[in-house]
N, C-alpha and C positions, 0 to 999 in steps of 0.2 A: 218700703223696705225698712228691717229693722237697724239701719245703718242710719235713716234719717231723725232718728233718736239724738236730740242735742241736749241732753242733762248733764249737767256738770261740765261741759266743754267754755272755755275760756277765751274770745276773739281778740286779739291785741288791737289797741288801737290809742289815737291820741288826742279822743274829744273831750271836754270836761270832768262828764263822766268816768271816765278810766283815769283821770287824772287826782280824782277824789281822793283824799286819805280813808284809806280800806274799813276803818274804823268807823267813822262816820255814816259809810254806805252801812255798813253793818246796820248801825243803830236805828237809820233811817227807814232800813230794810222792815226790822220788828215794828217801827212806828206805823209804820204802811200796813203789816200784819192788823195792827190794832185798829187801822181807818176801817179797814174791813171789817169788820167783826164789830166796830162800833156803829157804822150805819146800819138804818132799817127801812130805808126805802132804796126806790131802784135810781135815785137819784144821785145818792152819793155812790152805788157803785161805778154807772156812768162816768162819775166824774172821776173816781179813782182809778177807772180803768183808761179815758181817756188824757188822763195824766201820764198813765205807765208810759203810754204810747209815746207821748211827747218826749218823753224823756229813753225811748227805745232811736226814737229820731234824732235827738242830741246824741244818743252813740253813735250814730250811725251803723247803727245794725238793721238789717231788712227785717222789714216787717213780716214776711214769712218764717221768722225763726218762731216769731209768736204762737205759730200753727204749730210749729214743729215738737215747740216745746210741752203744749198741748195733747198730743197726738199720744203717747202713752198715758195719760190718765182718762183719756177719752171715754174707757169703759167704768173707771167708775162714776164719772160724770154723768152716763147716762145709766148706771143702777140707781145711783142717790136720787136723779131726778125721776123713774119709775117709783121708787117709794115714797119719795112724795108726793107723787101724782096720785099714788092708788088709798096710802093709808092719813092723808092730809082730809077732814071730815068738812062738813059747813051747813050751811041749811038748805041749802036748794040743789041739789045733782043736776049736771050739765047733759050729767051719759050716767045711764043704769041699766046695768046684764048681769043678771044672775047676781054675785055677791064682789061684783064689780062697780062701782060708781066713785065716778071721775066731778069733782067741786072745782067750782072758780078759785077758791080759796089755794086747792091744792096744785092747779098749774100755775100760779103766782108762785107760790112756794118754790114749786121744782124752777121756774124761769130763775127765782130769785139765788138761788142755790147755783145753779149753773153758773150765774154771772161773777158770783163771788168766787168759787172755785176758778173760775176762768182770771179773774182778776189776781186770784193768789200766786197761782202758777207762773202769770207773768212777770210777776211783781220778782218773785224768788228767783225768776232763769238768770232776770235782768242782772244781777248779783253775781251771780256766777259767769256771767256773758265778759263783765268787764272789770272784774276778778282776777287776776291769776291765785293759783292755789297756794303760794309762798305768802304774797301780801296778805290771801286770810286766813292763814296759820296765823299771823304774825297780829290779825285784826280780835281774833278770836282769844289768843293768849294776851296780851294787852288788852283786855274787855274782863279778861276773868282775875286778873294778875292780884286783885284782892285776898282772891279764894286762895294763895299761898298761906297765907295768914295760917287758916288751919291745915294745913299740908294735904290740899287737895293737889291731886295730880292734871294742874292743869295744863302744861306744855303736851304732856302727852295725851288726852284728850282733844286736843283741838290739832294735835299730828294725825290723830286715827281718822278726827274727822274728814280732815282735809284729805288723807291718804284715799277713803273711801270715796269722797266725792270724785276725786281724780281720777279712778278708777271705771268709774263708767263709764264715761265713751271706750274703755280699753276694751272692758268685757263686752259692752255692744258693739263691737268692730268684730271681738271674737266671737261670739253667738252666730254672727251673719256668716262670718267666713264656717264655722260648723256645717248649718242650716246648708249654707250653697255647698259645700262637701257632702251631705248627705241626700241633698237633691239629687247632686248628679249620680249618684250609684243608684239611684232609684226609688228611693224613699217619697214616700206620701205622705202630702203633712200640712195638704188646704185642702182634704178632698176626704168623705166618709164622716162617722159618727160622731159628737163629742166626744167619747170614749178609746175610738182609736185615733182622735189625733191628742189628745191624752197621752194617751201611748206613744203616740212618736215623738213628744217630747224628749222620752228616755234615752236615745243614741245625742241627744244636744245638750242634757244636761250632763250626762257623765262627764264624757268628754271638757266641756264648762268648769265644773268642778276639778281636775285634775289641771286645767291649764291655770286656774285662778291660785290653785295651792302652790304650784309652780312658779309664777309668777310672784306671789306672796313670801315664797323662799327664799327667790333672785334678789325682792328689795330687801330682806332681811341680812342678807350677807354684803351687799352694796351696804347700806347703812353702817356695817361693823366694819369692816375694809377702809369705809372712811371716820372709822375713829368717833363715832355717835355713842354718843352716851348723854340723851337728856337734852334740858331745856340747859344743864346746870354749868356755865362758864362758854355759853355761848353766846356768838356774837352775829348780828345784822351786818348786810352789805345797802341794807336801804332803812334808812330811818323814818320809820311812820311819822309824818309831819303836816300841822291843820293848813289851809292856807285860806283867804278869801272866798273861795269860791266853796267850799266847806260849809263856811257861815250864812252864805247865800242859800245854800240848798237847806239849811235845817229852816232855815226861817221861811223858805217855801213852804216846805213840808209841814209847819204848824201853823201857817197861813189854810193850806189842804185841811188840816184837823181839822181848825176849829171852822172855816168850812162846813165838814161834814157834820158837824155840831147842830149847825143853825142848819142845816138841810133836814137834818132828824125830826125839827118842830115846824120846816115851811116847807113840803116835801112839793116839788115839781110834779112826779111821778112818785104815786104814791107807791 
């Protein structure tokens, strides 16, 4: 079901992890972005992937959220891994049909591809898992709060942000409750061509769009009602503050880097 969609949903709780200064996780979050995309074997993704985990277990969040979170990029994971599969070349073809031929080279590829995608996903839920949306407003404009300098609008960038991230479980709660409205009148909408389920999109998206602009109204008038106006003469009810356990995690984490460094030149799994 498209309710089991966990993006941008936020679970309270009170293990280290959620205790972090919001700011931290942030930075820590991109550093993790960078392990990934710095390693070249499947060794460092292993290990940056069974780090997430470790640290999905310090939240104590079920490790089936990891699926969950997964579960809508699932199709491009398996386009990206098809063109790498098909257009990834090498010297020896494993499978050749007609102007088909499948390389060792090229399912390395797609595996390795897969894993990193897989690792990213979990890496970014984690973030949002034990997140609230206020602390990273507040992580987001404290991170940019230089950029006033030149009178970039950063409070209200990292509100939009935040506003949009919030928002998804909203609209995927609404899309399903659609979807099951238009079930039960009768509508077809796992069953026939690509092209007509194509088509029945169209009674879920309208509807979609009118309730989001709707809804988008509602917080615009709530916002003025309470007297919002800006980042400019406003006040916190929680002071972003580093503590020990802060310093512990960065120094992990570039423990991890450089790690993934020396795995780049003595690769386990090449």
């Amino acid at each position: 079901m498209i309710k089991d969609i966990t993006i941008g949903q936020y679970f309270p709780g009170n293990s280290p992890i959620h205790k972090m200064d919001s700011r931290v996780k942030l930075l820590l979050d991109i550093l993790y972005l960078v392990i990934l995309f710095t390693t070249q074997s499947f060794t460092g993704l292993i290990a940056g992937l069974l780090f997430m985990v470790i640290c999905y277990l310090i939240a104590r969040i079920n490790l089936t959220m990891i699926l969950k979170s997964v579960k809508p990029i699932m199709p491009l994971m398996l386009f990206t891994a098809i063109l790498n599969l098909l257009f990834i070349k090498g010297e020896t073809p494993l499978f050749s049909w007609w102007i088909i031929s499948i390389y060792p080279e090229g399912i390395r590829t797609s595996l390795f591809m897969l894993v990193r995608i897989l690792a990213l996903i979990v890496g970014m839920s984690l973030l949002t898992y034990t997140t609230s949306p206020i602390m990273l407003t507040d992580a987001i404009e404290r991170l940019l709060n230089p950029l006033k300098k030149i009178h970039f609008p950063v409070h209200e960038l990292s509100m939009m942000m935040t506003i949009a991230l919030r928002f998804i479980p909203t609209l995927i709660e609404e899309t399903d409750k659609i979807m099951s409205a238009q079930k039960a009148r009768g509508a077809e909408m796992d069953t026939g061509s690509i092209f007509k389920r194509a088509k029945s999109l169209i009674p879920i998206l309208i509807p979609l769009f009118v309730s989001a602009f709707k809804r988008a109204n509602e917080l615009a008038t709530a916002m003025e009602c309470r007297c919002y106006h800006g980042g400019e003469g406003r006040t916190r009810l929680r002071q972003l503050k580093t503590a020990p356990r802060d310093y512990i995690a960065i120094v992990i984490m570039l423990l991890l880097f450089a790690g993934i460094i020396v795995m780049n030149f003595f690769p386990i799994i090449p």
